[in-house]
VOZASE-736660 format. One line per field, with one value per residue (C-alpha): residue number from 1; chain; z, x, y. Coordinates in steps of 0.001 Angstrom, whole numbers, plus 500000, padded with zeros to 6 digits. Layout:
nr: NUM:...
kette: A:...
zz: Z:...
xx: X:...
yy: Y:...
! end
This chain:
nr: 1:2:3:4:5:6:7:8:9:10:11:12:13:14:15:16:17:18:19:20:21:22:23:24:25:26:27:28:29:30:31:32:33:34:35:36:37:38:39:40:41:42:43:44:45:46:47:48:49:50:51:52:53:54:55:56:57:58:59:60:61:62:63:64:65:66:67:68:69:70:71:72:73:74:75:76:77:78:79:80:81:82:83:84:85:86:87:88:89:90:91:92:93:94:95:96:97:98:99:100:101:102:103:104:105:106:107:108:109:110:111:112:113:114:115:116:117:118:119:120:121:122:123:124:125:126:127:128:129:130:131:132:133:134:135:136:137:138:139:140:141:142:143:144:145:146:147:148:149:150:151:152:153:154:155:156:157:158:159:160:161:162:163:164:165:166:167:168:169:170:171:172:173:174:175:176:177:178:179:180:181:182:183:184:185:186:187:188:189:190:191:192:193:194:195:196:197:198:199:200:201:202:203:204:205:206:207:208:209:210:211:212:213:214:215:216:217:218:219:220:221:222:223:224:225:226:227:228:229:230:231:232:233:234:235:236:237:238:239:240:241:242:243:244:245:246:247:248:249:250:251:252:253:254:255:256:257:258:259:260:261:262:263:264:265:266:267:268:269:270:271:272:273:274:275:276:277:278:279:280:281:282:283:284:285:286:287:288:289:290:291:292:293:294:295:296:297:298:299:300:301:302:303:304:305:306:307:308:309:310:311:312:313:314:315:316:317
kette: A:A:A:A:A:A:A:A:A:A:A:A:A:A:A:A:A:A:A:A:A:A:A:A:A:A:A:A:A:A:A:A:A:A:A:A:A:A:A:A:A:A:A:A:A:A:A:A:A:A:A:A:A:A:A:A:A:A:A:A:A:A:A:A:A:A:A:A:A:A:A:A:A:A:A:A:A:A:A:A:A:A:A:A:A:A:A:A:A:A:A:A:A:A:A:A:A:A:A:A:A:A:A:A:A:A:A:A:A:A:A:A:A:A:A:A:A:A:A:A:A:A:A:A:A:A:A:A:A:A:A:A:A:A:A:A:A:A:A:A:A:A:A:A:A:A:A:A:A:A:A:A:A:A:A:A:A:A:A:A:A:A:A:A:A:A:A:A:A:A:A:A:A:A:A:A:A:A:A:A:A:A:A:A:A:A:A:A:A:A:A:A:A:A:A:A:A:A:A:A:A:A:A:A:A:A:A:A:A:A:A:A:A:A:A:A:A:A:A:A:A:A:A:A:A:A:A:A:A:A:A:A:A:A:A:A:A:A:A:A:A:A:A:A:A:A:A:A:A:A:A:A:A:A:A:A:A:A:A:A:A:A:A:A:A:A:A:A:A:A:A:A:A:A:A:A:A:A:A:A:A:A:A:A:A:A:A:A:A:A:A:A:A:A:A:A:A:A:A:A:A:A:A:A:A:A:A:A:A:A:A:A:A:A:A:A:A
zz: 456580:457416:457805:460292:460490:462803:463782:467364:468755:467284:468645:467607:465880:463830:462802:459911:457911:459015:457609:454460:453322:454820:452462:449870:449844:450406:447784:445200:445268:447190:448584:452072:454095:458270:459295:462838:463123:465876:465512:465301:461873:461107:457920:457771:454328:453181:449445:447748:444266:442329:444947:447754:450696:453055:456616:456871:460379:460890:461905:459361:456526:453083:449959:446193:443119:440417:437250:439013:441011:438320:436373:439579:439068:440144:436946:436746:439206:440540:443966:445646:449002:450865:453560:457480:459340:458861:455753:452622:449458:446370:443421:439863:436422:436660:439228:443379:445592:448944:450784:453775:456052:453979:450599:448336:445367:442683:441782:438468:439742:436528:436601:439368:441957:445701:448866:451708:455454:457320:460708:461913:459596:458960:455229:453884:450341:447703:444856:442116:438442:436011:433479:434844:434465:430660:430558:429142:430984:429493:430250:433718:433714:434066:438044:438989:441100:441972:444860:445198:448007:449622:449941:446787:443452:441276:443827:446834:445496:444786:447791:449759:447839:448572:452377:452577:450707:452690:455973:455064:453066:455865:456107:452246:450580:447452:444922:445814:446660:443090:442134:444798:443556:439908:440725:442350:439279:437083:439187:439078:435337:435416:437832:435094:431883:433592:434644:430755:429612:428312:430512:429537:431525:431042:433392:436690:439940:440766:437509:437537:440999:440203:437594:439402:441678:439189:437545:440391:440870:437468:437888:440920:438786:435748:436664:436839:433370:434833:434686:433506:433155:435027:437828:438139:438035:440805:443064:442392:442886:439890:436307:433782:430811:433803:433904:429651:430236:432246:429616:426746:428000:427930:424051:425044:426431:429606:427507:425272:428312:430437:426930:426767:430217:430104:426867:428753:431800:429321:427393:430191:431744:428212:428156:431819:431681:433981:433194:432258:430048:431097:428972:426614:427500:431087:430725:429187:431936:434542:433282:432271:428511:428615:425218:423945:420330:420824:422610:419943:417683:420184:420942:417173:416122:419399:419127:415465:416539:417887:422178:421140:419020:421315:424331:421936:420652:424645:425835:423141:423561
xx: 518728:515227:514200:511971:509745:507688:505555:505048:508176:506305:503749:500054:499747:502943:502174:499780:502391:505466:503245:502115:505938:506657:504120:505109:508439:508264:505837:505022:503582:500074:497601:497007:493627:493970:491093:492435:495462:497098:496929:500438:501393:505084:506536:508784:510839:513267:514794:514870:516579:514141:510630:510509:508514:506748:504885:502448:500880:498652:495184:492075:492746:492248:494809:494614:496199:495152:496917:498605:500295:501104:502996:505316:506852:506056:504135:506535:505853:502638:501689:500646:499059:498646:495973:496560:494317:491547:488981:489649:488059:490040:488952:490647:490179:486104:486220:485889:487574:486536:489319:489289:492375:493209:493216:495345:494967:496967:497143:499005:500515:500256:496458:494152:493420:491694:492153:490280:491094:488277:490083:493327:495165:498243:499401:502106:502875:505301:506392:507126:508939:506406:509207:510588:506589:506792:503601:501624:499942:496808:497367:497739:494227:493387:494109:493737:490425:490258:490274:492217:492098:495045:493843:493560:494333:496833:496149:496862:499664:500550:499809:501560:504626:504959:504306:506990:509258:508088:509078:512603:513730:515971:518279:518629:522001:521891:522248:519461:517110:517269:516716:513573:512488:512579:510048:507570:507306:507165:504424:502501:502886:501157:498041:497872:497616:494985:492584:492988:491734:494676:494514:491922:488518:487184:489980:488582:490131:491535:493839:494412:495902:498082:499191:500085:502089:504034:505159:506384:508463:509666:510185:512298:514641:515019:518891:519128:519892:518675:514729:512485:509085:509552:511234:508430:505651:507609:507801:504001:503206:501464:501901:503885:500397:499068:501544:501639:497637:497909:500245:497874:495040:497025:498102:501964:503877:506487:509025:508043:506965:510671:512272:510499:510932:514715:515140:513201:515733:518810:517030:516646:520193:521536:519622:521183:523319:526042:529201:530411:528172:528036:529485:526943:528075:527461:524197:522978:524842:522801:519791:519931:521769:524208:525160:526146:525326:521626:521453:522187:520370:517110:517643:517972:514966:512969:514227:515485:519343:521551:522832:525545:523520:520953:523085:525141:521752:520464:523521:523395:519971
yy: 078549:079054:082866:083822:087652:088336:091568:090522:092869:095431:097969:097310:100736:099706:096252:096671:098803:096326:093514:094668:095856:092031:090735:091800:092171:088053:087345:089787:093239:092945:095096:093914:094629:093559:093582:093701:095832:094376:090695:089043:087993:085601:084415:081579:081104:078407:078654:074936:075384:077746:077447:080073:077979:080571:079546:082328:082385:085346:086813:087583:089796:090099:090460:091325:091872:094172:095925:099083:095763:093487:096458:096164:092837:089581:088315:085262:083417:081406:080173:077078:077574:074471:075721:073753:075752:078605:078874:081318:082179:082850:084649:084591:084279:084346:081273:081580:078240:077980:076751:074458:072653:070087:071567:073730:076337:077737:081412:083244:086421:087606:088321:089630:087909:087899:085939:086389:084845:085727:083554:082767:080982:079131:078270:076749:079127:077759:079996:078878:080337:079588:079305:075831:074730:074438:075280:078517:081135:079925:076401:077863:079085:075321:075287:078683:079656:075823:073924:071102:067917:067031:063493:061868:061700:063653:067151:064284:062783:066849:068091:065431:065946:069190:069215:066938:068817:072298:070072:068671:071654:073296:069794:069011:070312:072639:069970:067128:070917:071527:067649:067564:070683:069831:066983:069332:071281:067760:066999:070434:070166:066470:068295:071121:068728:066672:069722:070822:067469:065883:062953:060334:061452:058033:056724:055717:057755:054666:054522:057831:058283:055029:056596:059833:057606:055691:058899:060389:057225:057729:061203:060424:058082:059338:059354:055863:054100:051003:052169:049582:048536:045569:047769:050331:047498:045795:048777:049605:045500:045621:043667:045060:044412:047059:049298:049963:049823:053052:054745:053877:055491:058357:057476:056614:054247:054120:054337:057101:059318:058568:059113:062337:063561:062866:064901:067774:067741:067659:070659:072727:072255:072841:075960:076914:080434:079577:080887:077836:075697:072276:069357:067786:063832:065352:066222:062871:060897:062952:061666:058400:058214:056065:056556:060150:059304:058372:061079:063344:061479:061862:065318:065558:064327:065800:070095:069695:070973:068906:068991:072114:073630:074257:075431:077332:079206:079177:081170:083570:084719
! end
């Protein structure tokens, strides 16, 4: 259930204090400037498997993070702030966005940072563990301080994504939260290797946002054994000699990246600390192995231990 906070029962005089404790207590520590006092500020947030999703709706202010801050907590965990109405500027890591309707950023709470509204504004703010990422803190620095449009491209195919998610999340059960969630990270991950340069720059944007699209497909059914080339290039009306022609400039193929991607997901709910470990043949099933001994084999030859080895060393760490 969606939780709603709101400083509009409030007094003027008492809503900057009410807000900043809402702030934060919602987000992460922050230091939190009004720059009028009494204008009405709500926060909206709905839980989807590891992502908080916060609706901020509030008058001009600015907010900040520094050291004294970051010792507090919060370090974990970066945000993507999809922005719907208002400007902003955000500072971090040396670089300044200036952020319109229509466009989204990305900020580490582990370093400083700096975001000022100088309007009304209306964001939508997902938070998200940069744990399930798999990516570095320095790989992070790749989309931080960045603007990003919400209307093509990897950031479109992002950005669109997510809004969906942020609108359906109240009426999706616990299990397919976690699934939709999982893909939102996938697809973060994908935004963050292309701003480092891993993706092939020669690509047209063209190629590149197909390619966006087809692996958030495949993302989307990795579960299904029955994922082929020839099924993906049918759903994208496209040849398969086009589809393996996208993967190569990249320097793999389909297969190899689902192959990869499907070992990942088994790795990380092998690493899981629930009380009770999941079985192994389980695992493999839930993403697409049909058979349990080429899955161990695979696993084998991708983490060097085999399936129990690794959730035996996970749980024990």
């Amino acid at each position: 259930m969606p939780v709603a906070l709101s400083t509009l029962p409030l007094s003027p005089a008492e809503r900057a204090e009410y807000w900043h404790s809402l702030v934060s207590g919602t987000f992460i520590p922050l230091d939190v400037m009004l720059h009028d006092e009494s204008s009405v500020g709500t926060i909206t947030t709905e839980r989807l498997g590891p992502l908080q999703i916060s609706v901020v709706e509030a008058g001009p202010q600015t907010v900040s993070r520094h050291g004294h801050l970051i010792s507090r907590g919060g370090g974990e965990f970066m945000t993507v702030t999809l922005q719907q109405r208002g400007t902003a500027r955000l500072s971090q890591d040396g670089r300044e966005a200036l952020v319109q309707p229509g466009t989204f950023t990305c900020s580490d709470a582990g370093r400083p940072y700096r975001r000022e509204q100088p309007d009304d504004f209306r964001f939508t703010a997902i938070r998200v563990p940069k744990q399930v990422l798999g990516v570095s803190d320095a790989d992070l620095r790749a989309i931080t301080g960045t603007v990003f449009s919400s209307r093509s491209g990897t950031s479109g195919l992002v950005a669109g994504y997510l809004e969906r998610l942020a609108e359906q999340a109240a009426g999706v059960d616990p299990y397919t939260g976690r699934q939709l969630a999982m893909t939102a990270t996938d697809l973060l991950t994908v935004l963050v290797r292309e701003r480092q340069g891993e993706l092939n720059p020669h690509v047209s944007e063209t190629a590149r946002g197909m390619l966006a699209r087809v692996k958030e497909y495949i993302l989307r059914h990795l579960p299904d054994p029955g994922l082929s080339p020839e099924r993906i290039a049918c759903a994208h009306h496209m040849s398969v000699r086009y589809l393996h022609k996208l993967f190569q400039s990249e320097g793999t193929t389909v297969g190899r990246w689902i192959h990869r991607e499907r070992l990942e997901r088994c790795r990380r709910d092998l690493s899981g600390q629930s009380r009770t470990a999941p079985a192994v043949s389980a695992v493999a099933q839930r993403w697409g192995f049909v058979s349990p001994s080429h899955f161990s084999r695979a696993f084998r030859a991708a983490y060097g231990m085999t399936p129990r080895e690794w959730q035996s060393s996970a749980r024990h760490v």
